[in-house]
C-alpha positions in Angstrom: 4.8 12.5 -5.4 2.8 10.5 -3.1 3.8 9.8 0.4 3.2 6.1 1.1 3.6 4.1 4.5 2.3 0.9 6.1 0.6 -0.2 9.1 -0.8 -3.5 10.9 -3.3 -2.5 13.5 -4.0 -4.2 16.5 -7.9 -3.5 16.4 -7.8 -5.6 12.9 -5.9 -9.0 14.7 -7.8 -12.3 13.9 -8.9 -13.7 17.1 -8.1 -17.6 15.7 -4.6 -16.3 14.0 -3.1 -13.6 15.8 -2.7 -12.0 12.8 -3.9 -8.9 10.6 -3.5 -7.3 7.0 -0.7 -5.3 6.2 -2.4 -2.0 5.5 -1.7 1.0 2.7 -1.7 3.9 3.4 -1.3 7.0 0.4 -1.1 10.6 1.5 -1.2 13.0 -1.5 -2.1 16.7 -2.0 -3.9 16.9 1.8 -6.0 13.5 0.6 -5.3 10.0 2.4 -6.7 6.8 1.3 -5.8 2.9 2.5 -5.7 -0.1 1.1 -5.3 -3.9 2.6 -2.8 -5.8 1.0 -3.2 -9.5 1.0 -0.6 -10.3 3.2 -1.1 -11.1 6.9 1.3 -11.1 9.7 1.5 -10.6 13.3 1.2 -6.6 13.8 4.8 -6.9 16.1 6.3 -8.7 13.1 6.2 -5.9 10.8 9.7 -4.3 11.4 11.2 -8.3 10.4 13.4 -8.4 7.4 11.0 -10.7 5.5 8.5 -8.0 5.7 10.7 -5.4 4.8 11.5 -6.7 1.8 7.9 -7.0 1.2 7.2 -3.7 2.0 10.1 -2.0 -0.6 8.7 -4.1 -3.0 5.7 -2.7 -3.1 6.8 0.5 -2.6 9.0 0.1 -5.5 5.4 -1.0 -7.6 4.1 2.1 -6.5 6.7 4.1 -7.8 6.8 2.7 -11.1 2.8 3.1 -11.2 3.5 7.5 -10.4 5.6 6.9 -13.2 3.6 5.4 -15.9 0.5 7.6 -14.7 2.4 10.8 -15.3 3.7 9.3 -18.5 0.2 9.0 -19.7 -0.9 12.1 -18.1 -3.3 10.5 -15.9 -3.8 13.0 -12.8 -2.0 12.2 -9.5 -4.3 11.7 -7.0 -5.1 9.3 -4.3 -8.4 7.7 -6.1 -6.0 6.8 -9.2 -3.2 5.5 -7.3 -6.1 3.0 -5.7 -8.1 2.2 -8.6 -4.5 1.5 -10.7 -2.9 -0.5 -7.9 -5.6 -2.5 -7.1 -6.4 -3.2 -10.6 -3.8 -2.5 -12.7 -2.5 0.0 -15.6 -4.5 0.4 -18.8 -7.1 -2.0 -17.5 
């Protein structure tokens, strides 16, 4: 099982918004890879409830994703967890 956590960096805040991407980051087998997720918010706002929620549910997709992958026996690794989460199962 992956290890999966999230971050909003300061050195990525829009200079007209304030604001920055809500980043990805998977950790499996020694490997890490990240990926932006289309929502922006103010890097101090991440610990809000609204974001929270957020933040489970894509955890949530993720886990369902390890799950159909292994089903399938697609390998674990960092590279599929990207390319299927970014573009879907069976694409």
């Amino acid at each position: 099982m992956a290890n999966y956590s999230f971050l909003c960096r300061d050195s990525k805040v829009s200079s007209k918004t304030g604001m920055a991407p809500i980043e990805l980051s998977i950790v499996l087998n020694g490997k890490r890879t990240y990926i932006a997720l289309p929502r922006k918010i103010k890097p101090a706002d991440i610990k809000k409830s609204e974001n929270q929620d957020y933040l489970d549910a894509v955890r949530l997709k993720l886990l369902q994703l390890e799950n159909e992958l292994m089903k399938a026996g697609v390998e674990l690794s960092v590279d599929n967890i990207k390319h299927y989460f970014k573009h879907g199962f069976l694409c």
